[in-house]
N, C-alpha and C positions, 0 to 999 in steps of 0.2 A: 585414521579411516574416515573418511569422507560418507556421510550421510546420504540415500538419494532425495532426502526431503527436509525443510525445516519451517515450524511454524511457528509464530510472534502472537501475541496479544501487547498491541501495542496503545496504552489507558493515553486519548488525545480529543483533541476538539476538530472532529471531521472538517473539512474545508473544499468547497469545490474550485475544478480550475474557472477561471476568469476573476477579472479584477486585474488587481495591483499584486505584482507578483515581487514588488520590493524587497529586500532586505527588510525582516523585523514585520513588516504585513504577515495578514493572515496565512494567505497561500504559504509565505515561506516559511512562518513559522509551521506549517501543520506537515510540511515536506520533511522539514529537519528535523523536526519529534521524533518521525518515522525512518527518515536517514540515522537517526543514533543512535537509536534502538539495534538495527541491521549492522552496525558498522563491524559489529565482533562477527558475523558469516562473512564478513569480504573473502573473495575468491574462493566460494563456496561452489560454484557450479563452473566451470573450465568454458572458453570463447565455442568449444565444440559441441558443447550439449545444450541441446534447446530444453525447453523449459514449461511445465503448465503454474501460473499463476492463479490463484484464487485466492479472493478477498471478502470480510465481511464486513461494511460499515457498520459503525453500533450508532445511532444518532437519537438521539431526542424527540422523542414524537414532536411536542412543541414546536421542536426547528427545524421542520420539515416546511421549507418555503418554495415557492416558484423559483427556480434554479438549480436546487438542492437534487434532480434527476442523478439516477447514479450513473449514470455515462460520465457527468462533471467530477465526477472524485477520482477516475482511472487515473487523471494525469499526473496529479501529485504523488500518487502511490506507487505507480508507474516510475516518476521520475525519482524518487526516493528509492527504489530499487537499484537503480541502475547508479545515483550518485553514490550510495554506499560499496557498491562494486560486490555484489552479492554475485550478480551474472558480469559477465566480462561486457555483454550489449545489450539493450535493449531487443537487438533482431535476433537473441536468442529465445525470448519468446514467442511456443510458437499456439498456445491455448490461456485464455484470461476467461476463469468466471468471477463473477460482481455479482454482489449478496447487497440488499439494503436490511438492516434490522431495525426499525423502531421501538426505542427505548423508553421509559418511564422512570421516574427518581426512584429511589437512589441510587439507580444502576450509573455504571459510567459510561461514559461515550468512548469512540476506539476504532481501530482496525485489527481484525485478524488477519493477519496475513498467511499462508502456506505457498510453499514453490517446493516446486517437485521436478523431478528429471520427466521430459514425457516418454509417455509408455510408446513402444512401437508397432 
């Protein structure tokens, strides 16, 4: 039976897109956290069904710097969605909301993730 939803708490070190998108770099490493996590929903939502996304960064107050806007975190999260093949496309999404949460120790840093079939 196929789920119309499924949600992650995914315990990682947030990363925005720009930089060095290397192998073993930051970006990659914070994509693949989140790609591995997801890998067990692969083909969870069919090429047909579009999709609402919603995410919540959990971050650091401290490391909240110039750049760190949450517009900069969709791509990795985004692109870890679609490498683990949770959705069959990316253009199957067709609503994204973006949560930033500012964090304090001992809490851990993270993404929640939720995807859901959208409603009609």
């Amino acid at each position: 039976m196929v789920r119309n939803m499924i949600e992650k708490w995914i315990p990682c070190k947030p990363v925005t897109f720009g930089g060095p998108t290397n192998r073993g770099g930051k970006y990659w490493t914070f994509k693949n956290e989140i790609k591995k996590k997801l890998k067990s929903m692969r083909g969870h939502f069919t090429a047909n069904t579009d999709v609402h996304v919603s995410f919540s960064v959990c971050i650091l107050r401290d490391r909240l710097k110039r750049g760190n806007d949450l517009d900069n975190f969709a791509k990795p999260i985004i692109d870890a969605i679609d490498k683990a093949e949770v959705i069959a496309s990316e253009k199957q999404i067709a609503i994204i909301n973006m949560k930033r949460e500012l964090i304090d120790p001992p809490a851990k840093e993270g993404v929640k993730i939720m995807i859901r079939r959208k409603q009609q």
